[in-house]
C-alpha positions in Angstrom: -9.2 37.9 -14.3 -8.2 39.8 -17.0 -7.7 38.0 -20.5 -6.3 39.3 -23.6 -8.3 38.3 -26.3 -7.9 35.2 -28.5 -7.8 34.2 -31.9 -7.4 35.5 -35.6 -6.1 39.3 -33.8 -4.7 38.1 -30.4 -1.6 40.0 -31.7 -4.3 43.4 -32.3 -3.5 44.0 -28.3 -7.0 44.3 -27.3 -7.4 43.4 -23.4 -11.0 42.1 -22.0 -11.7 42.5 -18.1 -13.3 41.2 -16.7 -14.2 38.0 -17.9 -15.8 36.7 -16.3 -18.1 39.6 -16.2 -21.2 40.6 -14.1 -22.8 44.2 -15.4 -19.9 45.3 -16.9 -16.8 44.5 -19.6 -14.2 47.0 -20.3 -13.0 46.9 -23.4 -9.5 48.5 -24.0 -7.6 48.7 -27.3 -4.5 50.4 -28.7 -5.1 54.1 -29.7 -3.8 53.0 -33.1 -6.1 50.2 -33.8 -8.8 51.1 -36.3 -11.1 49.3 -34.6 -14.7 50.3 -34.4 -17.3 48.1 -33.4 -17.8 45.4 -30.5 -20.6 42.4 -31.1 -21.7 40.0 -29.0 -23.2 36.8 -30.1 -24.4 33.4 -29.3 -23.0 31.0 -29.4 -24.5 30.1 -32.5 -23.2 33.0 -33.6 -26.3 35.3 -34.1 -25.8 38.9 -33.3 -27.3 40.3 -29.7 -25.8 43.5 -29.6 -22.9 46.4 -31.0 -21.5 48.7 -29.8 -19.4 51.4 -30.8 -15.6 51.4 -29.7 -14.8 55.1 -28.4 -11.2 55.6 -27.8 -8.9 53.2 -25.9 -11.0 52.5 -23.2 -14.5 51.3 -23.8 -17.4 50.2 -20.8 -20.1 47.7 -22.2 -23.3 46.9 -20.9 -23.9 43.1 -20.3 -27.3 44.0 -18.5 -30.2 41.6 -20.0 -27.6 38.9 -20.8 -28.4 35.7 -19.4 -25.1 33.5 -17.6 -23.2 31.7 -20.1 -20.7 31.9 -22.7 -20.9 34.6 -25.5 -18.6 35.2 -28.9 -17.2 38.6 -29.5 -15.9 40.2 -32.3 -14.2 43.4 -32.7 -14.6 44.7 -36.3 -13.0 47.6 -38.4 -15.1 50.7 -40.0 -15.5 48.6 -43.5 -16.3 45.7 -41.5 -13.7 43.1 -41.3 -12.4 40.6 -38.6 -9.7 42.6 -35.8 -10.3 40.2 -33.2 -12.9 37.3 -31.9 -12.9 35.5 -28.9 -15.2 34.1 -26.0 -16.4 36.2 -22.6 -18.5 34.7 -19.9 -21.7 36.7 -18.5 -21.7 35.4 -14.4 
């Protein structure tokens, strides 16, 4: 399934897929999006792990992640909020 992500940036045009996701989620944005980092969190929203966002197209590692639902944000280079949203880790 793919899924467009949601909330506060659904409009920012970054795509998910898959999600659910196994080893790994691909992360695509628009070329024109400053966006620069991807977290994953708990959902109790502490950090597990960044990565950067390089270019459109983006592969991250959800090996070491136990199944369940995680939070993701996608942040700009000063920091702030593009996009959030939910994955699940099969």
């Amino acid at each position: 399934m793919n899924s467009t992500a949601e909330g506060i940036g659904a409009e920012s045009g970054i795509v998910l897929f898959p999600n659910p996701v196994n080893d790994f989620l691909t992360v695509t944005a628009p070329a024109n999006l400053k966006a620069r980092h991807f977290v994953i969190a708990d959902v109790a929203g502490r950090e597990l792990r960044r990565f950067s966002l390089d270019g459109v197209r983006t592969a991250v590692s959800m090996e070491g992640l136990t199944t369940g639902i995680y939070l993701f944000r996608v942040l700009d280079f000063k920091g702030n909020l593009v996009d959030s949203g939910t994955l699940v880790k099969e």
